[in-house]
N, C-alpha and C positions, 0 to 999 in steps of 0.2 A: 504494500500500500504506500505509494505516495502520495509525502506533504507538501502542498505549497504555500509556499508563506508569500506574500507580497508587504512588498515592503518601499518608502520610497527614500532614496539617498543619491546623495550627488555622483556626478561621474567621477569627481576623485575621491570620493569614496569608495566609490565601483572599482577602479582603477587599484586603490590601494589594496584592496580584496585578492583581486585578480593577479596583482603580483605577489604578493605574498604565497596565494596557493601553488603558481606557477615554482617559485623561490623553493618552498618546500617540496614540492613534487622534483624538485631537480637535483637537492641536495639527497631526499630519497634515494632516486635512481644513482647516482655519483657515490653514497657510499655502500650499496648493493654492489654496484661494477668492483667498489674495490676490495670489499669483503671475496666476491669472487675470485680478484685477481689475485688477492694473498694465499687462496686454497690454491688455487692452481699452481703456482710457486713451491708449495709445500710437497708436491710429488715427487713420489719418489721414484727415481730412473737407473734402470741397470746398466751397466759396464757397455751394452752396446748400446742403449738408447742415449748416455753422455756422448759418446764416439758418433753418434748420426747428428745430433744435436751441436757439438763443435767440429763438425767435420776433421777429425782425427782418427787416428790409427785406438784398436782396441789397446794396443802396447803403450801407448803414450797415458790413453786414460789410467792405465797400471801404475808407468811409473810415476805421476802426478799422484797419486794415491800413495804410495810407496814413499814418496818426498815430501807429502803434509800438504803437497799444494793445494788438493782436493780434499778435504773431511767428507768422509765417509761412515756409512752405521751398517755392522753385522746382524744380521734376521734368519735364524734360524741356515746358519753354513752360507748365506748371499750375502753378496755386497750390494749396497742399495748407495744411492748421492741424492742427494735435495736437489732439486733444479734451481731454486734461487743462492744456494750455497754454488751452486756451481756456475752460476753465472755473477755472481760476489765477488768469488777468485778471479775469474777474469778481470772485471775490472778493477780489482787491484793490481793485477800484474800488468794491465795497461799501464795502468798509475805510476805504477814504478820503474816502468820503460821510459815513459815521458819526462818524468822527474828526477 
């Protein structure tokens, strides 16, 4: 059942309504995007999906492992990498080329 109210108020009243709802509906959406985009971040990616992911050899993602460049987590006998930890390292190591 819909209510309708009538009601009468100026257009910058109106206006000021209108942005406001707009305002929060957008801050809504924006921090929905980014709650999503921190889950997707948090995945966890196997020895070949880091290697398809940096276009690298599987050997490389080893010894990056192997050298602390990459943190990694043991589950059950697998090696698993964060994707935002893995793309961390990089740009730190840019960082430190440049710098």
């Amino acid at each position: 059942m819909n209510r309708e109210i009538l009601t009468s108020m100026t257009a910058e009243e109106l206006q000021s309504i209108i942005e406001i709802t707009v305002a929060r509906t957008i801050e809504d959406k924006l921090s929905h995007f980014n709650t999503a985009q921190t889950q997707e971040d948090d995945i966890l990616l196997t020895k070949k999906e880091v290697s398809e992911l940096l276009k690298v050899s599987h050997g490389t993602v080893h010894l990056w492992k192997e050298s602390g460049f990459l943190p990694y987590y043991k589950i059950s006998n697998r090696i698993y990498y964060k994707k935002n930890e893995v793309i961390s390292s990089l740009k730190k190591f840019q960082l430190r080329r440049i710098g």
